[in-house]
C-alpha positions as CSV (number, residue, x, y, z in Angstrom):
1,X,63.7,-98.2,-37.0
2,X,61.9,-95.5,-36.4
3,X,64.1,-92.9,-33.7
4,X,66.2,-89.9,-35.4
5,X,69.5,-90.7,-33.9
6,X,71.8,-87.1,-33.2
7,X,74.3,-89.2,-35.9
8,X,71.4,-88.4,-38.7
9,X,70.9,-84.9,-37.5
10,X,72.7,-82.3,-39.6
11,X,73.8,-79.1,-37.3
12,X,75.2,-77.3,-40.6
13,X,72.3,-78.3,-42.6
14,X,69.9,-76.8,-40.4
15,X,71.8,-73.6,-39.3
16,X,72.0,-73.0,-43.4
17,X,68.0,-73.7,-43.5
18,X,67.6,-71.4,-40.9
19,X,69.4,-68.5,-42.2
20,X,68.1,-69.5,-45.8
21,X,64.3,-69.0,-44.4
22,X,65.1,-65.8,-42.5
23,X,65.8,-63.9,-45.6
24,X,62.2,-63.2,-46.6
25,X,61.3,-61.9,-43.2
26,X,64.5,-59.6,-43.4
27,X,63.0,-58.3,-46.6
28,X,59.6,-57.8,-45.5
29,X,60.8,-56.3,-42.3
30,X,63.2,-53.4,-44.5
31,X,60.0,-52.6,-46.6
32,X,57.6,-52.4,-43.9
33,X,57.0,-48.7,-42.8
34,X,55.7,-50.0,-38.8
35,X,56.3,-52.9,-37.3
36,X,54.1,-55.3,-35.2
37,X,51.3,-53.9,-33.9
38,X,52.4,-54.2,-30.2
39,X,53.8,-52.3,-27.4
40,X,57.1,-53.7,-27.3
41,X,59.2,-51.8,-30.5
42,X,59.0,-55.5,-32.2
43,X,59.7,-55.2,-36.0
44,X,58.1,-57.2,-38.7
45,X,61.3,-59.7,-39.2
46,X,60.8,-60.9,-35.7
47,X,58.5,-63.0,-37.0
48,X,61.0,-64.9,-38.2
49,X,61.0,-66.7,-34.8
50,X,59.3,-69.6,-36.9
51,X,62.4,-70.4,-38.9
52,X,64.1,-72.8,-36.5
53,X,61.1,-74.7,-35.9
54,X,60.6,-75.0,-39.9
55,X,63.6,-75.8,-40.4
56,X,63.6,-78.4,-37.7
57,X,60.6,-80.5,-39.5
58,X,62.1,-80.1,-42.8
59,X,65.0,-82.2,-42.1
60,X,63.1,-84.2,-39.3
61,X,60.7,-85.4,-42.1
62,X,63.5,-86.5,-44.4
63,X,65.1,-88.3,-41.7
64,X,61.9,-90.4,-40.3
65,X,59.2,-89.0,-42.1
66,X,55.9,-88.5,-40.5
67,X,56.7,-90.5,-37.1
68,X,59.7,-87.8,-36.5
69,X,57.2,-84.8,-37.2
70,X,54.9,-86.1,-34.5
71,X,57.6,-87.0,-32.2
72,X,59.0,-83.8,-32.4
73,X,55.6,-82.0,-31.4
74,X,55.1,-84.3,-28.8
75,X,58.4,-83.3,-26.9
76,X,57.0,-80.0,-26.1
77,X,54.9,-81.2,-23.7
78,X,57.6,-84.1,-22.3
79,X,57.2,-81.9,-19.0
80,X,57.5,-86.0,-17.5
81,X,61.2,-85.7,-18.1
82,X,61.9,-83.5,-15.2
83,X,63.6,-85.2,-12.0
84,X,63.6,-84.3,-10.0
85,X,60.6,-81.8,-10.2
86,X,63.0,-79.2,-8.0
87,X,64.1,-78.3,-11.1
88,X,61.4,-76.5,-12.7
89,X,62.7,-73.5,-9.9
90,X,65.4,-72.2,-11.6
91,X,63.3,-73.0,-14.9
92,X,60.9,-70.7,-13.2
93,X,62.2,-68.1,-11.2
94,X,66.2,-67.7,-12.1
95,X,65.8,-65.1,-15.3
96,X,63.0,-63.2,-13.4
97,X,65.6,-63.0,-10.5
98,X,68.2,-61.7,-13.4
99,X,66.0,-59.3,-14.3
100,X,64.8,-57.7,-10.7
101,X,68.7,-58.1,-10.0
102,X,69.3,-56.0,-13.2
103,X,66.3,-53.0,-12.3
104,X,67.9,-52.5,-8.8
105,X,71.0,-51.7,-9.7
106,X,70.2,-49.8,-12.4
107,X,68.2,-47.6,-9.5
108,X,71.3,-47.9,-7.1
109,X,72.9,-46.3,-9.7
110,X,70.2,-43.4,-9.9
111,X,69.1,-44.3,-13.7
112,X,66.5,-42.6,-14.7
113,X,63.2,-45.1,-14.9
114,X,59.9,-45.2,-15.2
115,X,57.5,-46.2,-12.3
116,X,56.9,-50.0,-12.8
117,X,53.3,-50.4,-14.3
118,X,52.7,-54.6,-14.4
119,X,49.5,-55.2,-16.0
120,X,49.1,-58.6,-14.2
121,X,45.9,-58.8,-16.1
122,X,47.8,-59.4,-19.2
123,X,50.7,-61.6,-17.7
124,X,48.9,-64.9,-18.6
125,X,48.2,-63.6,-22.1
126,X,52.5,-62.7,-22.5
127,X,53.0,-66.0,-20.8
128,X,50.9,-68.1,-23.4
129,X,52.2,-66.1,-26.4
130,X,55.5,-65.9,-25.7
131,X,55.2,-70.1,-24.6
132,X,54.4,-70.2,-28.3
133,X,57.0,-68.2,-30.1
134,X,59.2,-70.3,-27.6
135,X,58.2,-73.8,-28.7
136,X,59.2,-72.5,-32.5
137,X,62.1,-71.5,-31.9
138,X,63.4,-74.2,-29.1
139,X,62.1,-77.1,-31.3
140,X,64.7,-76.2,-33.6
141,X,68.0,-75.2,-31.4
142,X,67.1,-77.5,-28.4
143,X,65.1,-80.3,-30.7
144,X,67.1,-80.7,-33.4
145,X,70.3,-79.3,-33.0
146,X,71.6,-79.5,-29.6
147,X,71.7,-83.3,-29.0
148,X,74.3,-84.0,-32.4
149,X,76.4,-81.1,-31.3
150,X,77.0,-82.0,-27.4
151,X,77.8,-85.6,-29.2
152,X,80.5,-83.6,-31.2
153,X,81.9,-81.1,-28.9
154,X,80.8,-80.8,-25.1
155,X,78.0,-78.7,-23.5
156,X,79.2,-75.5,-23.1
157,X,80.8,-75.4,-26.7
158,X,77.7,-75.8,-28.0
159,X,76.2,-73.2,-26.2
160,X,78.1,-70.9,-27.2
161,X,77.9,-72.4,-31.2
162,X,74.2,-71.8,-30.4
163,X,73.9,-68.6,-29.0
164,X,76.4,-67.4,-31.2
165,X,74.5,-67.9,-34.2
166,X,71.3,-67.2,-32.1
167,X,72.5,-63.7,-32.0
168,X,73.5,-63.2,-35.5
169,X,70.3,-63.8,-36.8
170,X,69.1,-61.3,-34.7
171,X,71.0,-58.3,-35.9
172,X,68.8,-57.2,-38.4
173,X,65.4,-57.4,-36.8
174,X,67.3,-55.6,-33.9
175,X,68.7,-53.2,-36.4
176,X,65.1,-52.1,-37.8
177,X,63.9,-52.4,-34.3
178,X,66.6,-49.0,-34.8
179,X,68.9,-50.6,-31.6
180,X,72.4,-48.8,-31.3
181,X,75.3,-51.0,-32.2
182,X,76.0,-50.8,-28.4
183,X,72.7,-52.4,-27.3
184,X,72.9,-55.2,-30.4
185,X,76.7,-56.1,-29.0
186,X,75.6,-56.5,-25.6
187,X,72.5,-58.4,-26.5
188,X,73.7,-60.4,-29.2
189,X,76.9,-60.5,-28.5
190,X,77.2,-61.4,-24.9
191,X,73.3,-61.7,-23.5
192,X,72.3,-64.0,-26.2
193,X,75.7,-66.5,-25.8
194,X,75.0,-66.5,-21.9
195,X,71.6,-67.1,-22.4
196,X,72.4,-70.3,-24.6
197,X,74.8,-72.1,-22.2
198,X,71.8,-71.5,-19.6
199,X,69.5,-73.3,-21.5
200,X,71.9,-75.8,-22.7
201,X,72.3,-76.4,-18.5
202,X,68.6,-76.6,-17.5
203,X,67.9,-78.7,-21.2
204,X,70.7,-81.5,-19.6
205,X,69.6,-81.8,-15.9
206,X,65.9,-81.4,-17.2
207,X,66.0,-85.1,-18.8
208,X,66.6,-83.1,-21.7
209,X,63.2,-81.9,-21.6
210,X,62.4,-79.2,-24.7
211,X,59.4,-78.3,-22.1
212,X,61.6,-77.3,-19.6
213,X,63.9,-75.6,-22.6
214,X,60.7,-73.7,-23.5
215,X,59.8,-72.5,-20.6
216,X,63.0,-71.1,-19.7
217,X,63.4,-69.1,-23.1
218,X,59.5,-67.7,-22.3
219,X,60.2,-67.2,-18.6
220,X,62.4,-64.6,-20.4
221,X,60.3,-62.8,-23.1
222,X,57.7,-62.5,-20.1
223,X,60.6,-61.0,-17.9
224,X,61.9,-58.6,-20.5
225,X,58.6,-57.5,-21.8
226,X,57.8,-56.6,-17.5
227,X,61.4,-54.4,-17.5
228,X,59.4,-52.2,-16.6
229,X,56.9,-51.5,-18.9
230,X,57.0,-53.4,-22.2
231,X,60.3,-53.4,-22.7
232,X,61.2,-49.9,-21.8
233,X,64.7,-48.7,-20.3
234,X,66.5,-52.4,-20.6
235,X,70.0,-52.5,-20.4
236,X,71.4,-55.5,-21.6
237,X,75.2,-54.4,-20.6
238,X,73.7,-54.7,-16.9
239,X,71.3,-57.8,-17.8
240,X,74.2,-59.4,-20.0
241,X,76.5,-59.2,-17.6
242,X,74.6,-60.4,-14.8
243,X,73.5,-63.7,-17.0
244,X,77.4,-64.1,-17.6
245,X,78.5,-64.1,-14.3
246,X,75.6,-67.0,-13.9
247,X,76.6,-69.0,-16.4
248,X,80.0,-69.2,-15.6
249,X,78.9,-70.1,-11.7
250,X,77.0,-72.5,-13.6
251,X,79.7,-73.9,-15.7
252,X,82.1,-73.9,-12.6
253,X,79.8,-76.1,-11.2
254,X,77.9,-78.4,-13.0
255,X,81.1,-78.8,-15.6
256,X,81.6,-77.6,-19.3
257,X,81.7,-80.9,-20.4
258,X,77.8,-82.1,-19.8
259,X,76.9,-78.8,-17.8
260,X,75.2,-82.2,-16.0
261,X,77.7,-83.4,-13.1
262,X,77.1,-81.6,-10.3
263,X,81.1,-80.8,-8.8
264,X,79.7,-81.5,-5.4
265,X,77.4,-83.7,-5.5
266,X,77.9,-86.9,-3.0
């Protein structure tokens, strides 16, 4: 028998791996003097991004070994899942809506912001290495850990397990990234948990496709490196609460219980 059943999968065991592997690049990141050479105020530790995926084949290889490894690599590409293909819309297009939603009222309310400068050029180059940073981290939360959770508790609980500890391990990086402890509450706190139960949505009526899961999480690292210009002038108290609002609509809905069952479908 070859299949990793969610009963074998270990939620504690790999949110303790995770954490455990995140150390070094929390060290690294405190004794570094710069941080990544891009344009986008990224420290070293953000690196770290690798850590669920790690994780992930570690304990995928002592459950089935080789045959897990491989089937584990193959879902990010299980793009096949999808029905119907209408899906791959709000996959697509719902955080970039977020995030235009989130620039216009910050200019209703007369913030002060930059002109926007998109360097379209370079928008196939965020999209691919952002799909990649993706893939690490969504093997891990989506491909390991999501499936034995929803078995224990329901869909939106383990969204909010998720992004919960999704955040956390982003406090430090955000920290030397020298965020406020306004913009880390917001982000962390609220942005990140929202976030979560969004992908735990489009993950369930995706076939549970770790594509689709993917794809979402980059849609967003492409959108929030674009707000405006690499980063610059986000709010995540304006973006946070937007992406709230949305996933409550969404758990009103489509039900916390599966995030799946459509309230008025035929």
């Amino acid at each position: 028998m070859h299949t990793s059943t969610p009963s074998k999968k270990s939620p504690f065991e790999f949110f303790l791996l995770v954490f455990l592997l995140s150390i070094p690049f929390w060290l690294i990141g405190a004794m570094a003097e710069r941080g990544l050479p891009v344009p986008m105020n990224l420290p070293v530790s953000a690196l770290s991004f690798v850590c669920p995926m790690i994780a992930a084949l570690i304990l995928t290889y002592r459950e089935n070994k080789s045959y897990g490894i491989k089937q584990l690599f193959k879902s990010t590409l299980d793009y096949k899942k999808t029905r119907p293909k209408i899906w791959y819309a709000p996959v697509i297009f719902l955080l970039p809506v977020i995030y235009l939603l989130s620039y216009g009222i910050m200019h209703l309310t007369e913030r002060q912001l930059p002109e926007p400068h998109i360097p379209f050029l370079t928008i196939p180059i965020l999209f691919a290495g952002f799909f990649i940073t993706a893939a690490c981290e969504e093997l891990g939360w989506m491909g390991y850990a999501a499936d034995p959770m929803q078995k224990r508790w329901n869909a939106l609980m383990t969204g909010i397990i998720l992004g919960s500890f999704w955040g956390i391990l982003h406090i430090i990086p955000d920290t030397q990234a020298h965020h406020d402890l306004g913009w880390i509450v917001w982000q962390r706190g609220i942005y990140s948990v929202a976030l979560r139960i969004l992908i735990v949505w489009i993950y369930n009526n995706t076939g549970k496709s770790i594509f689709a899961a993917i794809l979402f999480h980059n849609m967003d690292n492409v959108s929030w490196s674009l707000f405006p210009n690499n980063g610059s002038h986000y709010d995540p108290a304006i973006t946070g609460s937007l992406t709230v609002i949305t996933a409550v609509l969404v758990t009103f809905l489509w039900g916390s219980k599966t995030l799946a069952r459509y309230r008025y479908a035929s």
